[in-house]
N, C-alpha and C positions, 0 to 999 in steps of 0.2 A: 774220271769225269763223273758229275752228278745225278742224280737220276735227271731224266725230262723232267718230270714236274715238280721239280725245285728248280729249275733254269730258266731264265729271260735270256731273251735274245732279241739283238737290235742291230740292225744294218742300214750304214747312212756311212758319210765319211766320218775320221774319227783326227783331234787333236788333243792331246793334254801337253804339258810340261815337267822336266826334272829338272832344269836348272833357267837361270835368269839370264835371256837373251843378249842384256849387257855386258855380261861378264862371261861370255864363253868367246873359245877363238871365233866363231862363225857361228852366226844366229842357227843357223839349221841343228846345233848340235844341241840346243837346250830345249825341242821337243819332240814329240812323236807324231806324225801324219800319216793317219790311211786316208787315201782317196775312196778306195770303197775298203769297209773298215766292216768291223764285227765286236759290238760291246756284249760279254757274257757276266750275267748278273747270277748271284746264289745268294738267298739270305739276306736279302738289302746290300749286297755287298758287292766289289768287282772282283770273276774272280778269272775273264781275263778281257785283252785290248788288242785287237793287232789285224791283219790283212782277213777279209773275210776270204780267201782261197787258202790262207791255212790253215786257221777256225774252223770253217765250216764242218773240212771231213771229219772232225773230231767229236762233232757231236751227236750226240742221243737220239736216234728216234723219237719221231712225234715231238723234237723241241719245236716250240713255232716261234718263228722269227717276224718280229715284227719290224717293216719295212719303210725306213725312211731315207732312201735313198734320193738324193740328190738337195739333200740337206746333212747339214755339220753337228754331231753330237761334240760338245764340252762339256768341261766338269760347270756345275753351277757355278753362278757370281758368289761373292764373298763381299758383301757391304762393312766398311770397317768403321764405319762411325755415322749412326742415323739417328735421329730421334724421333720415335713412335705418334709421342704426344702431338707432336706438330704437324700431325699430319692434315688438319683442317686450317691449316694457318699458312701452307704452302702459298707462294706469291702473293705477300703480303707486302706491300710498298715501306717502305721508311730510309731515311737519309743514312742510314750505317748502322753497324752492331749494337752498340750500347743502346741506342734507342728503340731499335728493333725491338730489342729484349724486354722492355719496358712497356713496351704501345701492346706487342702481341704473343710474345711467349710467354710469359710470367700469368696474363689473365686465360688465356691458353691452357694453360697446365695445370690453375684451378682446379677446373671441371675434374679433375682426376680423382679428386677428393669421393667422389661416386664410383661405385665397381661397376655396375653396369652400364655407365658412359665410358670407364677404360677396356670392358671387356667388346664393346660393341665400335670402338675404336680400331682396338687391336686385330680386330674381326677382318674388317676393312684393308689395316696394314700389311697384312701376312698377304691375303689377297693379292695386293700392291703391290709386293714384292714377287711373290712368285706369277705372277704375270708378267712381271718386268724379267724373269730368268734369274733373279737372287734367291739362294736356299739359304747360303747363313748369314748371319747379320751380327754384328756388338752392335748394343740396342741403347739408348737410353730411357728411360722411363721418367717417371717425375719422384718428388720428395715423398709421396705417400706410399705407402706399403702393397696399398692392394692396386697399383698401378703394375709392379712388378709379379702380382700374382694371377690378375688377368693377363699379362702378354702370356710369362709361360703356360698358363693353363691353355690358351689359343695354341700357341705352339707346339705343346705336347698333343693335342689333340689332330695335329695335322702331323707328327712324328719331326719335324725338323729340328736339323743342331744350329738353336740359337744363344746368343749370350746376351745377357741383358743384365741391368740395376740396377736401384734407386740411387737416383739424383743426391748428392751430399749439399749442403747451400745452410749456413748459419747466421750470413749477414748481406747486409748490400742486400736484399732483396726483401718482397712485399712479406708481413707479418704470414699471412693466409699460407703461406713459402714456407716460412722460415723453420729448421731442425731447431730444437730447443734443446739447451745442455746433451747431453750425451745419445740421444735418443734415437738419433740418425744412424748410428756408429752399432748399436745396440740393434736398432731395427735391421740393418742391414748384415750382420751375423747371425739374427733370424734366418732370413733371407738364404744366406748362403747353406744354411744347415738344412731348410728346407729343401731348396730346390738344385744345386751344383753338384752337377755329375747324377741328376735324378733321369734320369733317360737319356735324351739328347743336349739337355739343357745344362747350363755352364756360366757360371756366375760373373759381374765383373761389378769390380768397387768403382762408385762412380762419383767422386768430387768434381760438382760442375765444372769448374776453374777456378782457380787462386782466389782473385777478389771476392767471392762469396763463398768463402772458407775462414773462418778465423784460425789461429795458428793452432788453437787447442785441438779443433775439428780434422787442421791438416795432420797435429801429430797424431791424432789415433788414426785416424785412416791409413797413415804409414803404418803405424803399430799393425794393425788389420791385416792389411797388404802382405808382413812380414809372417802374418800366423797361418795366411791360409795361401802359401806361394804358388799355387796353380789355377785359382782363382785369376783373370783376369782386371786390369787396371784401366780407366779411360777416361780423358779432360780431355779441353783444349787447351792449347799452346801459340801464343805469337800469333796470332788470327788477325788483330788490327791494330794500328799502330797506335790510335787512340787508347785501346784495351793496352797494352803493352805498357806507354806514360803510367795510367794506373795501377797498374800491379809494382810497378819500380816506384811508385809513393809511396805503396801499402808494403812493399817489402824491401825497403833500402838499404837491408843490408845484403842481398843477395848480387848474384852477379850478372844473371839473365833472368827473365821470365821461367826459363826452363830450368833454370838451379832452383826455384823454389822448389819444386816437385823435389828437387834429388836431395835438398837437405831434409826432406821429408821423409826419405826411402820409399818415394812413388818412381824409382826407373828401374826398372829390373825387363826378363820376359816376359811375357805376357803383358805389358803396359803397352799400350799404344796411345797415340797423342794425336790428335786433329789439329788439320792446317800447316802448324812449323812456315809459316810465311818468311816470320822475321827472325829464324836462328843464325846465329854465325856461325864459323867454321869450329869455333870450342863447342858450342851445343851441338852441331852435328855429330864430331866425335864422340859427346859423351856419350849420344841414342846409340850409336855404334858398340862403344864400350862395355855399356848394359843391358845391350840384347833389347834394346828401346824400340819401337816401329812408330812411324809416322802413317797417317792416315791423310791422303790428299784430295782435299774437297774441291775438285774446280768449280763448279757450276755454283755453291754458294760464296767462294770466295768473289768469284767476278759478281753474283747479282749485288752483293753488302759492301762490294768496290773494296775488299780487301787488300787486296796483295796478288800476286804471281809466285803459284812454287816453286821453287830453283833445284830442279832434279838434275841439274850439272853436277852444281854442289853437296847434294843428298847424296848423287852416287859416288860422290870424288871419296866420299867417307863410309859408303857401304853401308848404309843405313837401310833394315829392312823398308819396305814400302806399301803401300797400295791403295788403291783408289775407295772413293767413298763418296757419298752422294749430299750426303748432312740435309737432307731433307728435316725439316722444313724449310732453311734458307736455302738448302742446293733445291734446283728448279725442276726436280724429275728424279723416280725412282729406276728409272733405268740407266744401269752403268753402263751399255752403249750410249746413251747421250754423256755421260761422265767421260766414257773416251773421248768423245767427239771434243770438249770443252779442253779436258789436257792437253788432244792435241795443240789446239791453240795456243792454250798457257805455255808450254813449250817453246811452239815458235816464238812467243814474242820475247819470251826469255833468252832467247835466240840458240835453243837448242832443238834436238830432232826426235819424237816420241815414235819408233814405228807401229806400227797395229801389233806385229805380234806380241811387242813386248806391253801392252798394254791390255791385252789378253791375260798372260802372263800375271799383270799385277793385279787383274783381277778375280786368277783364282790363285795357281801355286804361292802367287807372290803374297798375297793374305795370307792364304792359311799357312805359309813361313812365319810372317807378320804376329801369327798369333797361336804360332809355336803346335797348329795341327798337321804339319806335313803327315802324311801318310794316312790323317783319318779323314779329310777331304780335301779339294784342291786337285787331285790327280784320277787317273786312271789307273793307277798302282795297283797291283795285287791285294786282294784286302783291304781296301778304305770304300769308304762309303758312298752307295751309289746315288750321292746329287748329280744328275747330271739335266744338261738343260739342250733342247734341238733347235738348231738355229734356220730359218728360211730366208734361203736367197733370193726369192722371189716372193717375198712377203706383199712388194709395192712395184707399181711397173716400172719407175723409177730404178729401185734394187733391183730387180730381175732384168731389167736394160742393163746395167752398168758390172753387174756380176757375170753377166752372159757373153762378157767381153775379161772378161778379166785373161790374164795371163801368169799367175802365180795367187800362189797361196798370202803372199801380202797384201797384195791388191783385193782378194775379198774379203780378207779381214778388213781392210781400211775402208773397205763398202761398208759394211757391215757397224762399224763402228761409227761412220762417220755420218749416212745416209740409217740407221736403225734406229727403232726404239721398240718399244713392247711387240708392236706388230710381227716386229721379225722372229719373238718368241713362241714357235709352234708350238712347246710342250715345254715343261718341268717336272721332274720327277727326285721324288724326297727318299734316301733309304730305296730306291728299286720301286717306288710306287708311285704311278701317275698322281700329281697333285696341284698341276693345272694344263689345260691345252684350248689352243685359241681355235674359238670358232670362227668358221668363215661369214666373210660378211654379206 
């Protein structure tokens, strides 16, 4: 055992996951629950999880345990596809995507062009996030360089594992946008030399989407992809059907939206994709195939009247998964409100999301998503302590409706469905408090 004063100690109840509720004989076999539990930190790191009446006598004199019992430690959220820039652009009205993008993202992401509007941004973002209980995030950024070197510089300063990178975009879009000849592709091999795998931080190639790629743009960014394979990949996919018509004009020899990326060698691990609205059952397979993840945004798919995800059919193919919030069109940085939204998408899909598995997608099922099992996502031995406390009595409302509960489902589906930042007591990055909600 460590000495005391290298050990954290934290007592409250405890949940993480080791496998995907879907797919075990009995949901109770794909996680772990202490009711009254004991998280033993060393190092930024976990180094164990389990009943505090076994924990306890094991440890050190003089460890002080800090006390948050009758609230639920999880591992942090895992956001799988956000955009930073958009964060002053959140609920912004417009008839659908394409035009969205036109009226407010695009004059939006200008302003990026200044490092100290991206870094006074990203200020805010991180913020945002770790109030809402997300520790890590794939980030988008914009086409300019130092858009990508303010977030990580914010993020390293607060120690979080984020991944983030610059925007790719060479056509279909405003001149002030636009990457010119190779410069994108160039800039962003800067980028990854600079800052992937520099602390916490961890790179990802970022081809807006197809239609504002030319083919030269898509093949190097494959090419990219192909040189630095542990890098991260991340577009959208099939997001609206309008969007969808266009890309089959601009790419007519392809066979879906999603074959363009793969004649590209943009599908491998670590690529994950937003949305996947409109794939069929060959695109499903092929995300399967190639260790692909999909990224599912409810809350902006419903506000931009997208589409409904079909997680029947995702899972009928075993397609990794996980939830994401795509702020600026999704309506909220907290992915308790992103449960609350799938659950719906679900039903209406006419299928059934329970709470835990939707827990689930939001940490182990990420960090599988984006091939970090074991460095966060869990309670594991040795991975890193994000972990976030949850309060079931955040709101009289929650504390009525949890104070009845009769199972570990039922306050997860409080929790998710009745939650949003408030229910966020605490976050903590690496073992170090890095935010907690004052009382009001």
């Amino acid at each position: 055992m460590p000495q005391a004063s290298t050990m954290q100690a934290y007592r409250a109840s405890l949940l993480h996951f080791h496998a995907d509720p879907a797919f075990t004989e009995k949901p109770d076999d794909a996680y772990a629950y202490h009711e009254d539990g004991l998280l033993l930190i060393v190092d930024g790191k976990v180094h164990a999880a389990g009943d505090y009446a076994t924990l306890a006598p094991t440890l050190p004199q003089d460890v002080t345990i800090t006390d948050y019992r009758g609230k639920l430690l999880t591992p942090g959220f895992i956001d799988t596809h956000i955009h930073y820039p958009q964060t002053d652009m959140i609920a912004s009205p417009a008839p659908g995507l394409l035009p969205w993008l036109e009226t407010y993202t695009f004059p939006t992401e200008r302003a990026f062009a200044e490092p100290e509007h991206a870094r006074e941004v990203a200020d805010f973002f991180l913020d945002e996030l770790l109030r809402c209980g997300t520790t890590t995030a794939l980030v988008y950024c914009t086409v300019h360089q130092d858009s990508v070197d303010a977030f990580f510089e914010k993020a390293e300063q607060r120690n979080l594992r984020m991944a983030a990178g610059k925007v790719l975009m060479d056509r279909h879009c405003p001149d002030f946008l636009r990457d010119c000849e190779n410069n994108g592709i160039r800039a962003s091999e800067d980028l990854i030399a600079k800052w992937h795998k520099r602390g916490r931080a961890m790179y990802a190639i970022t081809p807006r989407f197809a239609p504002t790629s030319t083919e030269a743009q898509l093949r190097a960014t494959g090419e990219l992809a192909q040189a630095y394979p542990d890098t991260f990949i991340q577009t959208h996919v099939s997001e609206n059907q309008d969007e969808c018509k266009w890309v089959k004009s601009l790419f007519p020899e392809a066979r879906s939206y999603l074959d363009v990326y793969d004649r590209y060698g943009l599908m491998r691990p670590r690529a994950v994709f937003g949305h996947c609205i409109w794939l069929d059952d060959e695109d499903f397979a092929r995300m399967a195939a190639t260790g692909s993840a999909a990224a599912v945004c409810p809350t902006s798919n419903l506000f931009l009247g997208s589409g409904l995800f079909d997680f029947e059919k995702a899972d009928g193919h075993k397609v990794p998964l996980s939830l994401a919030t795509d702020v600026g069109a999704g309506t909220s940085f907290s992915m308790l409100q992103t449960m609350n939204e799938a659950y719906k998408v679900a039903r209406l899909k006419g299928s059934y999301l329970p709470a835990i598995r939707m827990f689930y997608l939001a940490t182990l099922g990420a960090a599988r998503s984006l091939q970090l099992e074991g460095t966060i996502g869990s309670f594991a031995v040795g991975a890193e302590a994000d972990f976030i406390v949850l309060d079931p009595q955040c709101t009289p409302l929650m504390a009525r409706r949890t104070g009845r509960r009769e199972s570990l489902e039922e306050l997860l589906f409080a929790l998710a469905l009745l939650g949003d930042d408030r229910a966020i007591a605490a976050s903590y990055a690496a073992g170090q408090l890095v935010h907690e909600r004052r009382p009001n």
